[in-house]
C-alpha positions in Angstrom: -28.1 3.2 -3.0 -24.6 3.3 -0.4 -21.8 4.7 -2.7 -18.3 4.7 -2.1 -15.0 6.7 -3.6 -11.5 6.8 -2.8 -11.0 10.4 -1.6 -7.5 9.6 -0.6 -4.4 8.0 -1.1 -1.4 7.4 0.7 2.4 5.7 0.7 4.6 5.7 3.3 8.1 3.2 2.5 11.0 3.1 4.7 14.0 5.8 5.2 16.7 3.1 4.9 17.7 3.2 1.9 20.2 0.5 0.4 21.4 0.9 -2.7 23.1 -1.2 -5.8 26.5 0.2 -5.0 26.1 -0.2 -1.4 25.6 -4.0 -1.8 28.8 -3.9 -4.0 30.4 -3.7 -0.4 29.3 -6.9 0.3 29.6 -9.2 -2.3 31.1 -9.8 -5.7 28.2 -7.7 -7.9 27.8 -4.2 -9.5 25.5 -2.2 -10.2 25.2 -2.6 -13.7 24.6 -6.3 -14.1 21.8 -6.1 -10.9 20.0 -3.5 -13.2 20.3 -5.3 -16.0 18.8 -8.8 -14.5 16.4 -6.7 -12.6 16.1 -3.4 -12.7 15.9 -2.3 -9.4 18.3 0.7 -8.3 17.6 0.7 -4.7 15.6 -1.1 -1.9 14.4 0.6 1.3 14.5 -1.6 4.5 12.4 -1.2 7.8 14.3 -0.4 10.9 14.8 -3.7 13.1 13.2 -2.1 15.9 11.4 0.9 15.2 8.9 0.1 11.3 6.9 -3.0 11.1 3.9 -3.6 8.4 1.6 -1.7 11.0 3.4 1.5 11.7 4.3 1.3 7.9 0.1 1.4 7.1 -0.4 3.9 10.0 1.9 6.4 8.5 0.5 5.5 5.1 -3.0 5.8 6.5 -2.0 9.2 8.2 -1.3 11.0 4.1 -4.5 9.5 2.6 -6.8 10.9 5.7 -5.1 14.1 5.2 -5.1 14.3 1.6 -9.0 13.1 1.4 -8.9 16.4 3.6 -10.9 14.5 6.4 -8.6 14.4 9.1 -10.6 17.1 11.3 -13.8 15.3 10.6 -12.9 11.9 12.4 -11.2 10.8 15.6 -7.8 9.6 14.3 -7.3 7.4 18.2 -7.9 4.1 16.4 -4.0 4.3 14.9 -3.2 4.7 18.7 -5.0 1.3 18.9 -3.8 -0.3 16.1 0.1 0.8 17.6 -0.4 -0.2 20.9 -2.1 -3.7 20.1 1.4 -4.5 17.4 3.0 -3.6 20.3 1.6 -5.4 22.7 1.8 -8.6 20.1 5.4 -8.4 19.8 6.3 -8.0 23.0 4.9 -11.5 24.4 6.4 -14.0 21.7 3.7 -16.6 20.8 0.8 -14.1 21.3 -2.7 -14.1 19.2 -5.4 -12.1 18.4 -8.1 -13.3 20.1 -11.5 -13.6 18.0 
């Protein structure tokens, strides 16, 4: 019988932080009353350029290998792949992954 376990997890958000007050800036709000209706304190946002989904889960995927403490037992290249095909996807507009 095949068994399977999580042996490691990982998170990776954003450095851009943005918070309540910082929106206050921008338009007629505070902090309080978005906490109230919400309760969110503070959002993290992706650099235009440099974080997308994928390079978000790479990083992510980069903590769980090392935490599951098998990052010397497998080839890590495929989140070379996995960069260079996002890449390669957002650089010609209109592209898809072929099947």
């Amino acid at each position: 019988m095949l068994r399977s376990k999580i042996a490691g997890i990982g998170k990776y958000v954003p450095d851009n932080i943005v918070t309540n007050d910082t929106l206050t800036k921008y338009m007629e709000t505070s902090d309080e009353w978005i906490q109230e209706r919400t309760g969110i304190r503070e959002r993290r946002y992706a650099g235009r350029d440099t974080e997308t989904t994928t390079t978000l889960g790479v990083e992510a995927s980069k903590i769980a290998i090392e935490r599951a403490g098998i990052a010397g037992c497998i080839k890590t290249s495929w989140l070379s792949v996995v960069k260079s095909i996002h890449l390669d996807l957002i650089s010609r507009p209109g592209a898809e992954i072929s099947r």
